[in-house]
NUGUDO-592053 format. One record per residue (C-alpha): residue number from 0; residue in three letters; x, z, y. Coordinates in Angstrom, 2 decimals, decimal comma, padded with zeros to 5 digits, always signed. Last residue first. Layout:
N
SITE   num   residu      east        up     north
SITE   NUM      ALA         X         Z         Y
...
END
This chain:
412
SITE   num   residu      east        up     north
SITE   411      UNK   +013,08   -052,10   -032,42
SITE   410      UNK   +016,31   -049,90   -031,03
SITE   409      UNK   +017,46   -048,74   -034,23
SITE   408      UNK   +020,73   -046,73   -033,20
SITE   407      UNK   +024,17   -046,32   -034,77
SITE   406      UNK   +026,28   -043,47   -033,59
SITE   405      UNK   +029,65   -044,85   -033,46
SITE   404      UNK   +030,34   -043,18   -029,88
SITE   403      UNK   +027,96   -040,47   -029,46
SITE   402      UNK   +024,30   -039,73   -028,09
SITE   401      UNK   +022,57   -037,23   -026,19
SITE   400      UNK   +019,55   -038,26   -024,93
SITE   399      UNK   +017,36   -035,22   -026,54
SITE   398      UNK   +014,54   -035,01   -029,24
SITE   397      UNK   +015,49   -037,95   -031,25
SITE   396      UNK   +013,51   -039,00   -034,43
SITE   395      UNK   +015,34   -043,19   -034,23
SITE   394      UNK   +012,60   -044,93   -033,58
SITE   393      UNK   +011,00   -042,23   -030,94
SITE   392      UNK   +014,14   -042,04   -029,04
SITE   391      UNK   +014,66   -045,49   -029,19
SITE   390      UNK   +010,83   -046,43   -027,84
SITE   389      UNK   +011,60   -043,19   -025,05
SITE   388      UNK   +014,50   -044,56   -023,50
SITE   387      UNK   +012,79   -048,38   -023,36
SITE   386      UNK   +013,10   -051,66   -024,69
SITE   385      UNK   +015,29   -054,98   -023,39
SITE   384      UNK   +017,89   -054,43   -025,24
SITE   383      UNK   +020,34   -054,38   -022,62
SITE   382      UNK   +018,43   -052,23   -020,37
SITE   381      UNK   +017,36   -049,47   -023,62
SITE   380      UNK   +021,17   -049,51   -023,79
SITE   379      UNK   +022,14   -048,57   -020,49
SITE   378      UNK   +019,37   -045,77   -020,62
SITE   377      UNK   +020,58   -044,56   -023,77
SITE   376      UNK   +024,05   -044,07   -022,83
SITE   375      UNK   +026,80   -045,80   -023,40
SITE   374      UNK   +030,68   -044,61   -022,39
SITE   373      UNK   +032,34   -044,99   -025,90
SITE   372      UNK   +030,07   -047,64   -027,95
SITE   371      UNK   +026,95   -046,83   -029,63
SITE   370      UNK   +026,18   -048,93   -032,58
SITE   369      UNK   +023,13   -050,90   -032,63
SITE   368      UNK   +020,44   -051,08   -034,66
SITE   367      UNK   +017,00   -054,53   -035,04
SITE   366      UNK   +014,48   -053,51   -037,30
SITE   365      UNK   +012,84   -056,70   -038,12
SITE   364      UNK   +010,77   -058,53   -034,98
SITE   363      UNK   +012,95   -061,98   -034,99
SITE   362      UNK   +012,83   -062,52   -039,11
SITE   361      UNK   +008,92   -062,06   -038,92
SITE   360      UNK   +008,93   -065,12   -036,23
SITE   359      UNK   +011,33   -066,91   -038,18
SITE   358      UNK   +008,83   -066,41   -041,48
SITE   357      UNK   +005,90   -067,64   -039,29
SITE   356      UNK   +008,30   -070,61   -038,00
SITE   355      UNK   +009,13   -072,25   -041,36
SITE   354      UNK   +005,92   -071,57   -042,90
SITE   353      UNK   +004,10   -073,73   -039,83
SITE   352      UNK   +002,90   -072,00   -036,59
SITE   351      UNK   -000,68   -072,28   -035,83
SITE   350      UNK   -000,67   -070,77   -031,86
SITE   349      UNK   +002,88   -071,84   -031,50
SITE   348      UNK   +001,63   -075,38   -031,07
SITE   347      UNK   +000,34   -074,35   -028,27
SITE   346      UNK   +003,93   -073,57   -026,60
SITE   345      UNK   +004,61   -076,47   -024,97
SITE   344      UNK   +001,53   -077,13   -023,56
SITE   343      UNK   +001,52   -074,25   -021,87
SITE   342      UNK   -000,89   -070,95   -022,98
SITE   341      UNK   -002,88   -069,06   -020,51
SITE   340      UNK   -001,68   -066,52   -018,03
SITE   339      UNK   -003,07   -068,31   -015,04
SITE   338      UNK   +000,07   -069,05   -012,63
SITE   337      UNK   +002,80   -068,09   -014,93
SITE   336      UNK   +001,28   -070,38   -017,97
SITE   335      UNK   +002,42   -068,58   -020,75
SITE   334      UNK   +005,86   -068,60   -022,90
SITE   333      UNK   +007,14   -065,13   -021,42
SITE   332      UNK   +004,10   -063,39   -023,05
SITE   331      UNK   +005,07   -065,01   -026,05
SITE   330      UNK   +008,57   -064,30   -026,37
SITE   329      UNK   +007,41   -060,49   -024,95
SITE   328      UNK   +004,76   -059,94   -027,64
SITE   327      UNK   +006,26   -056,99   -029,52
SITE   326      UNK   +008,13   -055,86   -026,53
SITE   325      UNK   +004,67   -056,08   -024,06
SITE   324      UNK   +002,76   -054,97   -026,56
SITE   323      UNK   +004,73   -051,41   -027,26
SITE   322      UNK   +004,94   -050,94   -023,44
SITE   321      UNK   +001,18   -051,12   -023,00
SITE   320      UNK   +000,55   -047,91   -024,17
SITE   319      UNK   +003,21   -046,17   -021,92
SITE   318      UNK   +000,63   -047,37   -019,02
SITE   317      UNK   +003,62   -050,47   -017,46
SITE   316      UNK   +005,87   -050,54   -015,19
SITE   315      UNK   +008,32   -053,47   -015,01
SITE   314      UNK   +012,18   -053,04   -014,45
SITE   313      UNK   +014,00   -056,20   -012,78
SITE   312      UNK   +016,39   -057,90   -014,50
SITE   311      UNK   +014,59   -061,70   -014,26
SITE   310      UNK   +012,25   -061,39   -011,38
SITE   309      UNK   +008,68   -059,71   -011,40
SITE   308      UNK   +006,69   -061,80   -009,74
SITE   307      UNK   +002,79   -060,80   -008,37
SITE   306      UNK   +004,31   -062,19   -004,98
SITE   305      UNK   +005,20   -059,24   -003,41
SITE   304      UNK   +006,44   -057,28   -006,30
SITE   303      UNK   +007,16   -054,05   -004,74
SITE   302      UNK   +003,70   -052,10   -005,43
SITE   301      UNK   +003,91   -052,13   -009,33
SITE   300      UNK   +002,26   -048,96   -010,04
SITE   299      UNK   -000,94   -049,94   -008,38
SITE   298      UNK   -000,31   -054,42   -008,66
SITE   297      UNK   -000,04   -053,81   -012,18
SITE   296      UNK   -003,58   -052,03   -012,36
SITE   295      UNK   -005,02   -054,60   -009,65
SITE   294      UNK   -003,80   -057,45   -012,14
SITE   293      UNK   -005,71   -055,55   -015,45
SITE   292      UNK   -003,98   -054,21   -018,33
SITE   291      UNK   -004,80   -054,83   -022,33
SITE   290      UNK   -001,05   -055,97   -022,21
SITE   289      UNK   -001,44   -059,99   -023,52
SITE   288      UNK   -003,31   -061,69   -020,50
SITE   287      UNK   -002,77   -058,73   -018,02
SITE   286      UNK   +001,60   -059,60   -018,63
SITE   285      UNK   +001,36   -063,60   -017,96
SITE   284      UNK   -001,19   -062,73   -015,24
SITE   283      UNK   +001,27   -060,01   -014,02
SITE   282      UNK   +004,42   -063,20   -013,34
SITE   281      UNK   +007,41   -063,17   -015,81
SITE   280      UNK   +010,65   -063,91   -014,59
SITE   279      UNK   +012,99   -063,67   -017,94
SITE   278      UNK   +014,28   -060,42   -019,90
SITE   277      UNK   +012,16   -057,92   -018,28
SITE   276      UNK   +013,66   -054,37   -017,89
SITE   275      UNK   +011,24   -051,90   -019,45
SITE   274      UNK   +009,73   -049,13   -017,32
SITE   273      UNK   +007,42   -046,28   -018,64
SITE   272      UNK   +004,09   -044,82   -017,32
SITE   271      UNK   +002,06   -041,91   -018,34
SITE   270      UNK   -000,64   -040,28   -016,40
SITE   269      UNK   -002,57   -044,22   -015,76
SITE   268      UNK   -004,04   -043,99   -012,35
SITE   267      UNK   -008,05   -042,87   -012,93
SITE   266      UNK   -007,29   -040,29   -009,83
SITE   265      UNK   -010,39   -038,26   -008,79
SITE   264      UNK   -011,23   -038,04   -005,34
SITE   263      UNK   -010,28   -034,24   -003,91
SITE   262      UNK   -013,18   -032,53   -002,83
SITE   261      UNK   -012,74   -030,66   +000,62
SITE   260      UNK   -015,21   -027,96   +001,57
SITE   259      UNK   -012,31   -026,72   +004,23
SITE   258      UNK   -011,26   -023,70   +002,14
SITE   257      UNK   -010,69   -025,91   -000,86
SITE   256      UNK   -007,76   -027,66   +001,30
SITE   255      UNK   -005,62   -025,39   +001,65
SITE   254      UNK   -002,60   -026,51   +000,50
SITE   253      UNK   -002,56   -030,18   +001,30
SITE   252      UNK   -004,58   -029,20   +004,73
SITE   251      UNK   -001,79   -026,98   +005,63
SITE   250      UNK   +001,44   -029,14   +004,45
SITE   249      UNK   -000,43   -031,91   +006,61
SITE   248      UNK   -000,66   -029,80   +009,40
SITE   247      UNK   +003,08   -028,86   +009,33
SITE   246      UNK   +003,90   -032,86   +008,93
SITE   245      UNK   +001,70   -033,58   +012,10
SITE   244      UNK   +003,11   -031,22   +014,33
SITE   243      UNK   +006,66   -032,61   +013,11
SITE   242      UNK   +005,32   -036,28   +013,66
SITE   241      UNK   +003,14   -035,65   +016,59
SITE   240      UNK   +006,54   -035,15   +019,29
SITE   239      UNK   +007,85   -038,04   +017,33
SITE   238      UNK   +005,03   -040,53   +018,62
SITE   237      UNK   +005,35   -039,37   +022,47
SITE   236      UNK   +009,26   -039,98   +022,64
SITE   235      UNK   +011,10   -036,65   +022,24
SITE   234      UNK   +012,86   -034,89   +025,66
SITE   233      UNK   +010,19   -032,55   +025,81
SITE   232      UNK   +010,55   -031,25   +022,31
SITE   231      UNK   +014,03   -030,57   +022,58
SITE   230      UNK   +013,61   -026,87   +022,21
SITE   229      UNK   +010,57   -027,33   +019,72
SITE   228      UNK   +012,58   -029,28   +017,43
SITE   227      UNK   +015,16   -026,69   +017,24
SITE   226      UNK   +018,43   -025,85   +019,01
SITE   225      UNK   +019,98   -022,70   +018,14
SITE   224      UNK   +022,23   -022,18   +021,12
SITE   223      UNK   +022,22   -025,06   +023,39
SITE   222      UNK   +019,37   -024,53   +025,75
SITE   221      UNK   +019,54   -026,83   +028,37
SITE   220      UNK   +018,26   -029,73   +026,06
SITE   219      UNK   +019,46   -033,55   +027,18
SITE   218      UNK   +022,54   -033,79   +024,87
SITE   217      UNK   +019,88   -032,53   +022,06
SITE   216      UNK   +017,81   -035,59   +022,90
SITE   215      UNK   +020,36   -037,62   +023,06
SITE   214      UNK   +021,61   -036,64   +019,34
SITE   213      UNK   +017,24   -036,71   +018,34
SITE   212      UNK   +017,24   -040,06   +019,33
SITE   211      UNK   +020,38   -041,72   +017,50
SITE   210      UNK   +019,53   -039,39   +014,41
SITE   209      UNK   +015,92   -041,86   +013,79
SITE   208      UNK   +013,00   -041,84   +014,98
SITE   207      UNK   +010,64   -040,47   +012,30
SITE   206      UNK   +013,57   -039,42   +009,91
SITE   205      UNK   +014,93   -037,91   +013,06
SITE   204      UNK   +012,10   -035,86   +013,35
SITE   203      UNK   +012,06   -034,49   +010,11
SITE   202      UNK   +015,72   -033,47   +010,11
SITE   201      UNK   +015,26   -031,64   +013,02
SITE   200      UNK   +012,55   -029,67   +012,12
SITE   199      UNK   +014,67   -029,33   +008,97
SITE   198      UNK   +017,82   -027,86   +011,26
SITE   197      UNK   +021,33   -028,25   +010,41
SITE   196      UNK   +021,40   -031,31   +012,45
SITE   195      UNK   +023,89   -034,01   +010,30
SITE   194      UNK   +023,54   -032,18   +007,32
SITE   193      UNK   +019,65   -032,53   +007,31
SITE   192      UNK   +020,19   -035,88   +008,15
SITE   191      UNK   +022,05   -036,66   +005,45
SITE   190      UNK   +019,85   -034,62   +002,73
SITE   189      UNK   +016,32   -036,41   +004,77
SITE   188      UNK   +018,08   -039,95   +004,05
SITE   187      UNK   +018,99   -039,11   -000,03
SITE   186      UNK   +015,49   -037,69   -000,45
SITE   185      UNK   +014,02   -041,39   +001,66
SITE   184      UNK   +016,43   -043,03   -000,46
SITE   183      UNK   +015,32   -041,39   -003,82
SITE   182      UNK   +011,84   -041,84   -003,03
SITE   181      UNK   +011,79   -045,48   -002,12
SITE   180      UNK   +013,60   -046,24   -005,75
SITE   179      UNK   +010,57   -044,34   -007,55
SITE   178      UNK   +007,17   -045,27   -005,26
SITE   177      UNK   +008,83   -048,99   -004,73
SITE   176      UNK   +007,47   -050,30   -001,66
SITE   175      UNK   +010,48   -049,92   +000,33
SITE   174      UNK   +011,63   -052,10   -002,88
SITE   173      UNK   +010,49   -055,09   -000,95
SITE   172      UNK   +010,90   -057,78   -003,78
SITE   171      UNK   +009,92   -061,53   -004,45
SITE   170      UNK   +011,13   -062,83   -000,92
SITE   169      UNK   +013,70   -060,33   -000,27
SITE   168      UNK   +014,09   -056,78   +000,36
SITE   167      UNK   +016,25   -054,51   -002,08
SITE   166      UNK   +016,62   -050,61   -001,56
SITE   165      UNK   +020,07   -049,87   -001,64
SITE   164      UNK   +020,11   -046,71   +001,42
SITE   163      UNK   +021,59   -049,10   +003,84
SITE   162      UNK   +018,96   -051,70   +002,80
SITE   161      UNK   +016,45   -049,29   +003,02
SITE   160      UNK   +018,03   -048,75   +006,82
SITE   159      UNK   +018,14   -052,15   +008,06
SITE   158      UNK   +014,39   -053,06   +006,47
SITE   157      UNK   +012,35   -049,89   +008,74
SITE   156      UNK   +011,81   -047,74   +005,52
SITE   155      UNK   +007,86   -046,15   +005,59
SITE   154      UNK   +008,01   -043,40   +002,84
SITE   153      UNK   +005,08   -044,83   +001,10
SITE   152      UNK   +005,79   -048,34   +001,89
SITE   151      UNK   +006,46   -050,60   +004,96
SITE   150      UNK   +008,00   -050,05   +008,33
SITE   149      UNK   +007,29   -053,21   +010,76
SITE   148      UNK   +006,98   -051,52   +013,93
SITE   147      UNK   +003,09   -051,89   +013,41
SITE   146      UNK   +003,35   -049,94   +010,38
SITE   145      UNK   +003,32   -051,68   +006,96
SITE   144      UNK   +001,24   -049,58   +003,91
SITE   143      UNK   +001,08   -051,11   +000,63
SITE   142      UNK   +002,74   -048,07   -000,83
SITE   141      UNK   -000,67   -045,88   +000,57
SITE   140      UNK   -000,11   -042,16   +000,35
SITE   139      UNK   -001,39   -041,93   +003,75
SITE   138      UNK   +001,51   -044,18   +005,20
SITE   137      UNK   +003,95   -042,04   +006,87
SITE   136      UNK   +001,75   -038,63   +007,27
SITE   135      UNK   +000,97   -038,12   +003,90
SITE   134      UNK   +004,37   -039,83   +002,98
SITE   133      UNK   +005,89   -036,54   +004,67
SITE   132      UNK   +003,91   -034,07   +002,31
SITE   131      UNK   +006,62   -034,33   -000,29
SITE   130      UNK   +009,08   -032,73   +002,22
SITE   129      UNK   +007,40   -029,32   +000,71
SITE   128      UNK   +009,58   -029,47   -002,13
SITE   127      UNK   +012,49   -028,98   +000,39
SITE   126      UNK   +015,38   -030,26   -001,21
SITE   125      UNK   +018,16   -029,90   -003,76
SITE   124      UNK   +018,73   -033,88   -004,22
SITE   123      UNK   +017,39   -034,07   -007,64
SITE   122      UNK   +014,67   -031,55   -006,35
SITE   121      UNK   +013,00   -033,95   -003,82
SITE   120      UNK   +013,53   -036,82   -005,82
SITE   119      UNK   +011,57   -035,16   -008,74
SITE   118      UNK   +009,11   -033,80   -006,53
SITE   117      UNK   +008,45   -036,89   -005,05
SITE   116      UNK   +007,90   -038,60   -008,31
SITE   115      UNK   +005,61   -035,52   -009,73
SITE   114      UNK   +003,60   -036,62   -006,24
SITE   113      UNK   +002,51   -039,84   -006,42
SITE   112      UNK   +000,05   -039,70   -009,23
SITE   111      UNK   -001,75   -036,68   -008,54
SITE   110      UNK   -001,45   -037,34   -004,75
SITE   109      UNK   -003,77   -040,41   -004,93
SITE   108      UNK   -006,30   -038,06   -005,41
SITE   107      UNK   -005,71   -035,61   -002,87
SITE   106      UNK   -004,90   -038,62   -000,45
SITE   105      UNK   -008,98   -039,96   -001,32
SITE   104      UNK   -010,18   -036,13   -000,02
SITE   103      UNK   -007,99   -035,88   +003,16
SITE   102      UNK   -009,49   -039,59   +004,16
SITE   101      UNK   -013,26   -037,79   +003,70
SITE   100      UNK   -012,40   -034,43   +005,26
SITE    99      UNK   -010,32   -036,53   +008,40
SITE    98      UNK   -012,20   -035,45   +011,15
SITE    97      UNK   -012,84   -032,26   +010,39
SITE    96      UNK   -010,37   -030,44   +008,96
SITE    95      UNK   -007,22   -032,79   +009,27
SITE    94      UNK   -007,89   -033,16   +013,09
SITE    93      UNK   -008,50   -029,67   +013,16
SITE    92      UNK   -004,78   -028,84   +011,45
SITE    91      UNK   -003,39   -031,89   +014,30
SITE    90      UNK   -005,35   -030,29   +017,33
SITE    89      UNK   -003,15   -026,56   +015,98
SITE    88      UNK   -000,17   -027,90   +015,50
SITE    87      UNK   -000,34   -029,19   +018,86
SITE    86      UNK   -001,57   -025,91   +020,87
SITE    85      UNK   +000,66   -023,88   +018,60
SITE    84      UNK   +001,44   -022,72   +014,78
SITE    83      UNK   +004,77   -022,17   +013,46
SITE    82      UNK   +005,74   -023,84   +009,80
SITE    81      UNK   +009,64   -023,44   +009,92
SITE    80      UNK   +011,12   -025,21   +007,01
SITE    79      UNK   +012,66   -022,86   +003,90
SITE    78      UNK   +009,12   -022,93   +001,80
SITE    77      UNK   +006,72   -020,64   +000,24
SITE    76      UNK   +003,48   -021,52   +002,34
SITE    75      UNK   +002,33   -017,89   +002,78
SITE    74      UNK   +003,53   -018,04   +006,63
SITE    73      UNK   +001,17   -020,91   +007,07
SITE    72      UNK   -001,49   -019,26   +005,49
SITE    71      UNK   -001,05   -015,92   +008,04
SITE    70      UNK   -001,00   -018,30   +010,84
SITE    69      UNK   -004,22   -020,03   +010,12
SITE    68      UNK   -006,02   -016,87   +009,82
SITE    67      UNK   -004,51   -015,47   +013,04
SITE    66      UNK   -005,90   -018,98   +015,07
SITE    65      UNK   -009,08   -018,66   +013,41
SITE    64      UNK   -011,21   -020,06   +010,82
SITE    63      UNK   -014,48   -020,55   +009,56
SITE    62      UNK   -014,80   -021,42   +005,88
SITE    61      UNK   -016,27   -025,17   +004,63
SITE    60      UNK   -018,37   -024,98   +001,95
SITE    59      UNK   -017,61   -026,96   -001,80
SITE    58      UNK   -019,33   -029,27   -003,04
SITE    57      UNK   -018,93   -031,21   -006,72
SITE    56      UNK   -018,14   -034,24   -008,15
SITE    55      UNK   -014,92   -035,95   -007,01
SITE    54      UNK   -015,25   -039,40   -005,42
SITE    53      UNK   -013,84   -042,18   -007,58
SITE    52      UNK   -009,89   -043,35   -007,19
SITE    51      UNK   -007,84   -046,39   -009,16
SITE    50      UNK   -009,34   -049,66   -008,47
SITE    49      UNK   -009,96   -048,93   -004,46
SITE    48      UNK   -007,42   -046,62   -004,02
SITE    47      UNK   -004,40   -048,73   -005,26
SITE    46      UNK   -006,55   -051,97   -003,57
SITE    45      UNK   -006,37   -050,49   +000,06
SITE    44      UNK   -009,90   -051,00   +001,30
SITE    43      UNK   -010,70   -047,15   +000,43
SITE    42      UNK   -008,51   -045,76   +003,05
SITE    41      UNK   -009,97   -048,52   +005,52
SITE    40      UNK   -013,41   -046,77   +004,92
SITE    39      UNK   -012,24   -043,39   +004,56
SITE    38      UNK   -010,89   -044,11   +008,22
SITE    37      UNK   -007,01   -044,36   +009,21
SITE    36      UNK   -006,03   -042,53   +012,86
SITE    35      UNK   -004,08   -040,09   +010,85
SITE    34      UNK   -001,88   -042,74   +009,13
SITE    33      UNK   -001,12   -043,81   +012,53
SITE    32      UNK   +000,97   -040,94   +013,60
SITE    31      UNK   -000,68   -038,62   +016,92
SITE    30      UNK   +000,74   -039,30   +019,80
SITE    29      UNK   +001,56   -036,57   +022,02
SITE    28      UNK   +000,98   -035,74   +025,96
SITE    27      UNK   -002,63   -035,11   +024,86
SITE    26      UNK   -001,27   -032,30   +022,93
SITE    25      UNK   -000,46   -030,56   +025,66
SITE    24      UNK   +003,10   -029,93   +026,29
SITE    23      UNK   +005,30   -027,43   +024,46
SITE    22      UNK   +005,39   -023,89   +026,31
SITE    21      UNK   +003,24   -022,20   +023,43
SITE    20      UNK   +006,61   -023,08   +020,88
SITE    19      UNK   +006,67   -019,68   +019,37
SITE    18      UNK   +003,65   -017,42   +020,12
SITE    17      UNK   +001,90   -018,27   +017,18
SITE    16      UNK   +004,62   -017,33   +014,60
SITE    15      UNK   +005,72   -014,36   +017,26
SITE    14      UNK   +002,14   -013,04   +017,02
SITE    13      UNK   +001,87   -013,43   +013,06
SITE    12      UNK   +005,27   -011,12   +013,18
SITE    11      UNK   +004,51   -008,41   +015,22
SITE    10      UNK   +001,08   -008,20   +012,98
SITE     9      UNK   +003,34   -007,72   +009,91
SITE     8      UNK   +005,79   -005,22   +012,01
SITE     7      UNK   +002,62   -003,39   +013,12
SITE     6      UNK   +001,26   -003,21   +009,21
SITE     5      UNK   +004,60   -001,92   +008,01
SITE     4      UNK   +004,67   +000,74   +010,68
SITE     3      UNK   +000,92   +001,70   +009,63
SITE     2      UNK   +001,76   +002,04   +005,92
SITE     1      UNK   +001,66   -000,86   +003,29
SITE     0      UNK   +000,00   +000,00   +000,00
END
């Protein structure tokens, strides 16, 4: 039980949380982030949502709330990043309450799916868990999202710097777009710039407009000592003095979200995916004509083929039950029309093969073994095999991905 010095420190505390950061400028001096200017209605237009989300069932009531309330759950978020509360944070949390109910409900769902590959970016890296909520406010979980500056995917990469952090952007690829390979170079971004300022407030807002700004904007800041966002707020262009409000406020409404009546849509995105590395180009009517999957179900989890082309030595995603068809059917997947998924001319005759070719065909998908060589690893030889990690592992009764030189493998 706390005693009445405990409780005064506690309250001492809330009223420094709130009190921090009241000299910023009013929030109509700030500009709020696109994403939170989206409506359910363009939310829903986006073809991941559209083929892959259903309202929840249910109701719940909305709770009243205060400014004390909403600094005690913000000091209950378990994370290292400074979550104050003020006259901005505050519009953006209301925004998200009210405004938004509908939009916050569709990013719940979509959050299900996106979110284990944040965290796993996020913690590869030693980071903030919590900097999974910054794709709320970059594109509103959308990968098909392009900002007006031209900054495209979940984690929305301007093209110079995904290309500095080895994402690939050409004609048939924009790996900004890529939920996996985006998220390491956005958790490999926010590490260098957290580095660079010491500060995650910092760190945030330089991921919004980039370390060049936030350096003059320190230059600019009388105070010195401990510089923080808030210190150099007034010296921020408009947008960047929304982002950080807006990042704390979606951290709130992620987290608290049944005690605004939200619903969260439910997600029908497959739970289990795996890659495999395709052997030729291969276009996703070639791939929904033979994998039991549908083109809006490719084009969800496979948001950085802009052309519906996956290029030779590229990794496809596919629903783990689809993997096994695609590498039993591959030669014959490969062999279809690219535009319409149906069979060539060349390859018709392949529909009533002779004796010769049936037993050929039987020859080419017999156990196939390797032999490990010194410096292989699973990964590297699920890519040269054109199979997966988890198809050897399961072939060949293995529970981890250790492996040894001279080890032989079945890999089909």
């Amino acid at each position: 039980m706390m005693n009445k010095k405990n409780i005064l420190v506690c309250l001492s505390l809330l009223t420094v949380s709130f009190a921090h950061a009241q000299d910023v400028q009013p929030a109509d001096a700030v500009d709020m982030p696109e994403s939170m200017l989206i409506s359910q209605e363009q939310l829903m237009k986006d073809y991941t949502n559209a083929s892959n989300l259903t309202a929840g069932q249910g109701e719940l009531s909305a709770l009243s709330y205060d400014d004390s309330l909403l600094v005690s759950r913000l000091s209950r978020i378990p994370t290292t990043i400074e979550m104050p509360l003020n006259n901005v944070t505050r519009e953006f949390i209301d925004t998200y309450c009210n405004k938004m109910k509908e939009a916050v409900a569709i990013m719940l769902g979509s959050s299900n799916f996106y979110n284990p590959i944040f965290e796993e970016a996020l913690e590869r890296y030693g980071l903030p868990l919590e900097l999974k909520y910054l794709p709320v406010i970059e594109s509103a979980l959308r990968p098909t999202a392009t900002s007006k500056a031209g900054a495209a995917g979940l984690w929305q990469f301007m093209i110079t710097t995904g290309k500095r952090y080895g994402l690939e952007v050409n004609t048939l690829v924009d790996e900004r777009r890529d939920p996996v390979k985006s998220s390491d170079a956005a958790a490999r971004y926010l590490r260098d710039l957290y580095d660079m300022f010491g500060d995650w407030s910092l760190a945030i807002a330089a991921y919004n407009c980039g370390e060049g700004t936030i350096q003059k904007a320190i230059l600019r800041t009388t105070e010195k000592d401990s510089v923080d966002f808030w210190k150099v707020y007034g010296n921020l262009p408009r947008e960047t003095r929304g982002y950080v409000p807006g990042f704390i406020a979606a951290t709130y409404i992620m987290n608290y979200y049944c005690d605004h009546g939200i619903v969260p849509h439910e997600a029908t995105l497959p739970d289990e995916t795996d890659t495999v590395v395709v052997q030729k180009e291969v276009s996703f009517a070639q791939i929904a004509s033979m994998c039991n999957v549908t083109l809006d179900g490719l084009r969800a989890i496979n948001p950085q083929y802009r052309r519906d082309i996956v290029p030779i030595g590229h990794a496809l995603r596919l629903p783990t039950a689809a993997i096994e068809d695609f590498i039993q059917k591959g030669d014959s997947i490969y062999g279809l029309n690219p535009a319409n998924g149906m069979l060539t001319s060349n390859v018709r005759r392949a529909v009533t093969p002779d004796v010769s070719t049936a037993a050929s065909s039987a020859k080419s998908t017999s156990a196939r073994y390797v032999t490990v060589r010194s410096g292989d690893t699973l990964s590297g030889i699920a890519k040269r095999n054109g199979t997966t990690v988890a198809k050897i592992k399961r072939l060949n009764g293995m529970r981890s991905d250790s492996i040894r030189p001279k080890q032989r493998l079945r890999v089909r």
